[in-house]
C-alpha positions, 0 to 999 in steps of 0.5 A, a space after each residue: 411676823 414671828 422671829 426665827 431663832 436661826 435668823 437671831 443666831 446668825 446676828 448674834 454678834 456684839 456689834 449687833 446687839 443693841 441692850 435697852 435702859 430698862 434691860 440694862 439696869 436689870 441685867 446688872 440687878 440680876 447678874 446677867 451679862 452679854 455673854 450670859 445672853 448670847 449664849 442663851 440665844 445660841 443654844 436656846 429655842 423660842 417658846 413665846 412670840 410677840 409679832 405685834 411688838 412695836 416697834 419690832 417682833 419681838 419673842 421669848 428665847 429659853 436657854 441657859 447662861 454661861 453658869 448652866 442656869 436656864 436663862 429666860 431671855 425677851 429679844 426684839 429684832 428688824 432681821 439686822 440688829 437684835 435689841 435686848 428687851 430684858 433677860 432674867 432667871 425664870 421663876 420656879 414658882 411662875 413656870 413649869 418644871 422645864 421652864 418652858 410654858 407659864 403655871 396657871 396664877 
């Protein structure tokens, strides 16, 4: 099943928001906070899907953080809890000028 970004906004809430280990260390390693990522999720748009995630669809959502930088953030969903698989800065190097498709390695 692909995710939709209308069905992940009406979600976005705190209370429905569920950060991995993983994520969680390095949202803090990246300066990355629960605001940086809500805001990403409601004003972004999905630009990859992951529909065979296990155990949830899970997807790639470009937007921008609270400080105006672009914001790549991996959120997985059951359609009532969104877990935060991980977020960080896309790199310049690695994605095209609009950060929306990956360079060729």
């Amino acid at each position: 099943m692909e995710l939709k970004i209308e069905m992940i906004r009406k979600i976005c809430r705190p209370e429905n928001i569920e950060i991995t280990l993983h994520a969680a260390k390095r949202l803090e390693q990246r300066g990355i906070r629960l605001e940086d990522i809500m805001n990403c999720i409601m004003g972004g748009e999905i630009i990859e899907q992951y529909p065979t995630d296990y155990p949830y669809p899970s997807c790639l959502v470009l937007g921008v953080s609270m400080n105006h930088r672009f914001l790549h953030t991996v959120v997985g969903s059951d359609q009532e809890r969104i877990w935060i698989i991980t977020a960080y800065y896309p790199d310049e190097n690695k994605w095209s000028s609009d950060f929306r498709s990956r360079k060729e390695q």
